[in-house]
C-alpha positions as a printed NumPy array, in Angstrom:
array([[-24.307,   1.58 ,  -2.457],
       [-22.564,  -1.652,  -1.7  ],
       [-20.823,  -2.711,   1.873],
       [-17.405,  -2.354,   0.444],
       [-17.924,   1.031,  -0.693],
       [-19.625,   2.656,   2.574],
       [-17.367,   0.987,   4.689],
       [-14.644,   2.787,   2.753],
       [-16.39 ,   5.965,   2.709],
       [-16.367,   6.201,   6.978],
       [-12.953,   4.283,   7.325],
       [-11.21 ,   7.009,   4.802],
       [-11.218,  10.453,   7.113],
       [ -9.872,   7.902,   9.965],
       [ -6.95 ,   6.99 ,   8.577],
       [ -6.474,  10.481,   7.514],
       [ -6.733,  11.291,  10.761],
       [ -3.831,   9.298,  12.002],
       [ -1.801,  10.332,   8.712],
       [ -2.38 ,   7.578,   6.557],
       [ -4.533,   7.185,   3.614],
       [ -7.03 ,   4.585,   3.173],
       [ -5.791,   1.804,   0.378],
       [ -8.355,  -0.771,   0.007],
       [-11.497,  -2.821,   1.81 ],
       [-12.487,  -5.995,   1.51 ],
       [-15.188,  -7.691,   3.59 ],
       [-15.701, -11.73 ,   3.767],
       [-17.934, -13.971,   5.5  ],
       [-16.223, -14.986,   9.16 ],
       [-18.583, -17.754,  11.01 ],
       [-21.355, -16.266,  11.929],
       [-19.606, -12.57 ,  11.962],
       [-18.342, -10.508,   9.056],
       [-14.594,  -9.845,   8.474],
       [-14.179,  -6.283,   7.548],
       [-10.312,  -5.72 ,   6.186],
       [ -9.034,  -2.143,   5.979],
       [ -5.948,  -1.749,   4.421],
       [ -3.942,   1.872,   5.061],
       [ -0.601,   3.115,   3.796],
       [  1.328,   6.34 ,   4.178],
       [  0.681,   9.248,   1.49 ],
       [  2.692,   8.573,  -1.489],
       [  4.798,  11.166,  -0.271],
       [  6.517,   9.452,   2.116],
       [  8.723,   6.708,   2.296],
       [  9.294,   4.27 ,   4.63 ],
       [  6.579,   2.211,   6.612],
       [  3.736,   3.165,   8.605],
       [  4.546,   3.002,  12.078],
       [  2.411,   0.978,  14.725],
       [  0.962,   3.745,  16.577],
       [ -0.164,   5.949,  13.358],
       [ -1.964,   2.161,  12.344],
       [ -3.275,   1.927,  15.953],
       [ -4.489,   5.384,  15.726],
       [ -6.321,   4.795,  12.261],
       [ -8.263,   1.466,  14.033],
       [ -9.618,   3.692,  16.393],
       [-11.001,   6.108,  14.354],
       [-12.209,   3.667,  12.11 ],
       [-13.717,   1.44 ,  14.617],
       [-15.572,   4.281,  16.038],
       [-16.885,   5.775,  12.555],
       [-17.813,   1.972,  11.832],
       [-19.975,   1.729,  14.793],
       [-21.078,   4.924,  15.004],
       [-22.542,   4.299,  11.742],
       [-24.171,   0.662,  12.716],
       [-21.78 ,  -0.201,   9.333],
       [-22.035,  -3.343,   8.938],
       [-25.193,  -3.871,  10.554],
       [-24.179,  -7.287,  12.05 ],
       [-21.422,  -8.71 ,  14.278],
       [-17.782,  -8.026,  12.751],
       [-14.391,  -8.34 ,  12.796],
       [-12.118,  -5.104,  12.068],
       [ -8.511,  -5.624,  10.985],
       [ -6.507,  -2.686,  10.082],
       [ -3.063,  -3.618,   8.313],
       [ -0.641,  -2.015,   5.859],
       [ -0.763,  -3.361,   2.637],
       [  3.124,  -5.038,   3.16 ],
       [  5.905,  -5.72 ,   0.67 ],
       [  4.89 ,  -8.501,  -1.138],
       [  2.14 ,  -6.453,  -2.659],
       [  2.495,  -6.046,  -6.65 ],
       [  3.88 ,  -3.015,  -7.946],
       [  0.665,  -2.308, -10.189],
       [ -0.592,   1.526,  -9.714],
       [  2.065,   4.466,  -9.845],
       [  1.435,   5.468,  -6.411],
       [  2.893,   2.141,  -5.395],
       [  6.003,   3.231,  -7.571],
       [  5.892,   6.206,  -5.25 ],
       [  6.117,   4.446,  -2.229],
       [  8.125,   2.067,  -2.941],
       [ 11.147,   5.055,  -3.413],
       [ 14.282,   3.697,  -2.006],
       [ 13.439,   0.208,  -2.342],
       [ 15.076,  -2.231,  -4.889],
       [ 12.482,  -3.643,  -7.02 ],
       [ 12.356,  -6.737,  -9.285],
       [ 10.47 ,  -5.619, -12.47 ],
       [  9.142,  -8.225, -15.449],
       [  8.625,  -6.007, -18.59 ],
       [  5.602,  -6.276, -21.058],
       [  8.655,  -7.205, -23.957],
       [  9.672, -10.102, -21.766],
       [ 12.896,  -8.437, -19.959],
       [ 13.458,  -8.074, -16.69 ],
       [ 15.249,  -6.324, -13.804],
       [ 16.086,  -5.405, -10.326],
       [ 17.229,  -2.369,  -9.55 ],
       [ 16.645,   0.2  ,  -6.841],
       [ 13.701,   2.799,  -7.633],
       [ 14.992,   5.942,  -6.756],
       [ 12.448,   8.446,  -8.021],
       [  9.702,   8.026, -10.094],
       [  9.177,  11.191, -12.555],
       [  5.812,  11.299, -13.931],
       [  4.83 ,   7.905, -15.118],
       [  8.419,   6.963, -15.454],
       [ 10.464,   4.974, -13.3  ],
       [ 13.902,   6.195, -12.412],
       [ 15.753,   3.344, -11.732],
       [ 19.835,   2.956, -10.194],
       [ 20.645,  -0.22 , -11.943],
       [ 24.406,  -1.884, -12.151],
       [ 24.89 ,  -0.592, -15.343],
       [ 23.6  ,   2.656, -14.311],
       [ 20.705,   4.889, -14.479],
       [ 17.528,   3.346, -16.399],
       [ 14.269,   4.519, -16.97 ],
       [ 11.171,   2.875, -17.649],
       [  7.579,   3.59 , -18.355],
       [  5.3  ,   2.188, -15.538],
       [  2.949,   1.388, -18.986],
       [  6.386,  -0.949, -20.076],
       [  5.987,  -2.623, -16.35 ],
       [  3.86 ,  -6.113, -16.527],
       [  4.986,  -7.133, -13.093],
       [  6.733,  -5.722, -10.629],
       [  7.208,  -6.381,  -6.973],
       [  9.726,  -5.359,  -3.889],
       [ 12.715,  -6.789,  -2.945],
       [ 13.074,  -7.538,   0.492],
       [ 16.351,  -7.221,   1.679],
       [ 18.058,  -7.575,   5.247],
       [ 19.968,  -4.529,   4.959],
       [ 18.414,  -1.494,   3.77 ],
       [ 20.127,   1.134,   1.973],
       [ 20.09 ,   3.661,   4.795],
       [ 21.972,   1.35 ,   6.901],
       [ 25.198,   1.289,   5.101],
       [ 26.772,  -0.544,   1.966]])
């Protein structure tokens, strides 16, 4: 079993722990140390962001389980993070979480648009565009990515 993948295995039941669920690992040389990256995110469930103390909570647990473990067996670095908006749109449980948001999508026929993701309904996106409701295939989707914007929809028009 490689690094990646037991480092995963311990890190996942502490970000459960805290709520979150584990999204990815990566681990890179760091000097004379290892960096060991652990990204979490909220269940696909939920909208919105993680907050700081469920993230806190997670590096805990994950520290401990890390160390407890002598995983990696040499001097590291831990960094939890969330995996932040300017991640691609590329699985449907990013669809999921990304409910609410507007997202600009570039279509496998070329097309594209930005529209607000307001449910996704099995592995189709439901979408409130300016010409109304769309929906498109997440298999139609070659690119897609979140909007940021500097007023939310839950703060007002």
């Amino acid at each position: 079993m490689d690094l990646t993948t037991r480092i995963a295995e311990l890190a996942a039941p502490g970000a459960a722990e805290a709520g979150l669920v584990l999204d990815g690992v990566s681990v890179s040389p760091a000097g004379k140390r290892t960096r060991v990256t652990v990204t979490v995110d909220l269940p696909e469930t939920e909208v919105g962001s993680a907050d700081l103390d469920r993230v806190a909570e997670a590096s805990r647990a994950i520290g401990a389980a890390l160390d407890e473990a002598n995983v990696p067996s040499t001097p590291y670095v831990l960094e939890i993070g969330t995996p932040g908006t300017d991640r691609p749109l590329t699985e449907r449980r990013h669809f999921l979480r990304a409910r609410t948001r507007k997202v600009a999508l570039a279509l496998v026929d070329g097309t594209e648009t930005v529209a607000r993701l307001t449910d996704v309904e099995g592995d189709t996106l439901v979408l409130d565009a300016p010409h109304g409701v769309e929906r498109i295939d997440i298999a139609d989707v070659a690119e897609g990515r979140i909007e940021v914007e500097l007023k939310r929809l839950d703060e007002g028009a």
